[in-house]
C-alpha positions as CSV (number, residue, x, y, z in Angstrom):
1,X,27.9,9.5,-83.8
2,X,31.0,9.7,-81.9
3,X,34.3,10.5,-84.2
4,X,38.0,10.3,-83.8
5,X,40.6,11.4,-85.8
6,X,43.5,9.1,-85.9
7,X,47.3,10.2,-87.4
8,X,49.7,7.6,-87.9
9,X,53.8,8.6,-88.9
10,X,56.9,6.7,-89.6
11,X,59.0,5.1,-91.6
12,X,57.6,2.9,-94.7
13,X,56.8,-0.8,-93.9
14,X,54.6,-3.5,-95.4
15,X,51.8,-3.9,-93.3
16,X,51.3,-0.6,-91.4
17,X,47.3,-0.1,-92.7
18,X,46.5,-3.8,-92.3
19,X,48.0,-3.7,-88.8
20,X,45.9,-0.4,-87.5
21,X,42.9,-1.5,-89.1
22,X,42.7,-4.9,-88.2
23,X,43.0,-3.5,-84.4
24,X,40.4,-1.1,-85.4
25,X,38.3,-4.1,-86.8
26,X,38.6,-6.0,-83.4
27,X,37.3,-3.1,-81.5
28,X,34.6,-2.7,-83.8
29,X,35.7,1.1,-84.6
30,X,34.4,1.9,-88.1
31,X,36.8,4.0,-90.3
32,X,34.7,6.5,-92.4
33,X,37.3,8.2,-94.2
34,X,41.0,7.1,-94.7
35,X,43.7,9.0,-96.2
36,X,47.3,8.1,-96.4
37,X,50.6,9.1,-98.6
38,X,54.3,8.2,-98.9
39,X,56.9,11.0,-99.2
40,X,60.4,10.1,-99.2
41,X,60.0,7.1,-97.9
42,X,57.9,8.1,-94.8
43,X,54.5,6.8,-94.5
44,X,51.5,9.6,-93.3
45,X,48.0,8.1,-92.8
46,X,45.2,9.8,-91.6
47,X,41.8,8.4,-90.5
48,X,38.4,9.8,-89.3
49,X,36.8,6.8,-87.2
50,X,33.3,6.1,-85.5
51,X,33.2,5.1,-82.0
52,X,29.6,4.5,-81.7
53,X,30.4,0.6,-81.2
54,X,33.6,0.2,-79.8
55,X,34.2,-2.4,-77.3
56,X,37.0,-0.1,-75.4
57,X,37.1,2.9,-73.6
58,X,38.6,5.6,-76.1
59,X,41.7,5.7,-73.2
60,X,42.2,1.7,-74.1
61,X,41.3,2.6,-77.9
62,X,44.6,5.4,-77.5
63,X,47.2,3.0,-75.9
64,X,46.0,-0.2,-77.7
65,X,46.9,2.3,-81.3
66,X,50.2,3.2,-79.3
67,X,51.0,-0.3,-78.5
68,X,50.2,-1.4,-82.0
69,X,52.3,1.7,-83.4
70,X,55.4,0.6,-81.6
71,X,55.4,-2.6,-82.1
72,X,55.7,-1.7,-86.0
73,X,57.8,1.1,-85.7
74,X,55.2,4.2,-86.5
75,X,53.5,6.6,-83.9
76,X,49.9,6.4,-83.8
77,X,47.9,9.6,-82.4
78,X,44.3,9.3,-81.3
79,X,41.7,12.4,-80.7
80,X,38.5,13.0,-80.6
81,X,37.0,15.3,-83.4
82,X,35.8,17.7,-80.8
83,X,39.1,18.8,-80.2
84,X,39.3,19.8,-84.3
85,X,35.7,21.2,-84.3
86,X,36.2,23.6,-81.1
87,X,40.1,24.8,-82.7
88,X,38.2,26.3,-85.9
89,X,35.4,27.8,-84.0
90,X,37.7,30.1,-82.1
């Protein structure tokens, strides 16, 4: 299985999980986990996806979430767990 952790910041809206994951959806990324709160009016979601059947590249899965993110008004971060798993071995 191939993961990715995905962050997603910015101000409130209705709409902001429905919009990532239906673009999530038509990739055919599964979300394992999801996590998400609201302080002072800021919206912080986290995810922990599976790439095994994505129909993108995970370059086109980064800027499709980027695209997505601006065109609500959040920023959307993609990486692959890797990069989290290697930090806490060191």
């Amino acid at each position: 299985m191939k993961k990715a952790i995905i962050t997603v910041v910015g101000k409130d809206a209705v709409g902001i999980i429905a919009r990532v994951c239906t673009y999530l959806s038509a990739q055919h990324v599964n979300i394992l986990d999801i996590s998400q709160t609201i302080t002072g009016g800021y919206f912080n979601m986290m995810m922990v996806i599976d790439l095994t059947e994505s129909l993108v590249s995970f370059s086109a899965l980064q800027e499709g979430l980027s695209a997505e993110g601006a065109e609500i008004g959040v920023i959307v971060h993609c990486q692959l767990e890797d990069i989290f798993t290697k930090m806490h071995r060191i």
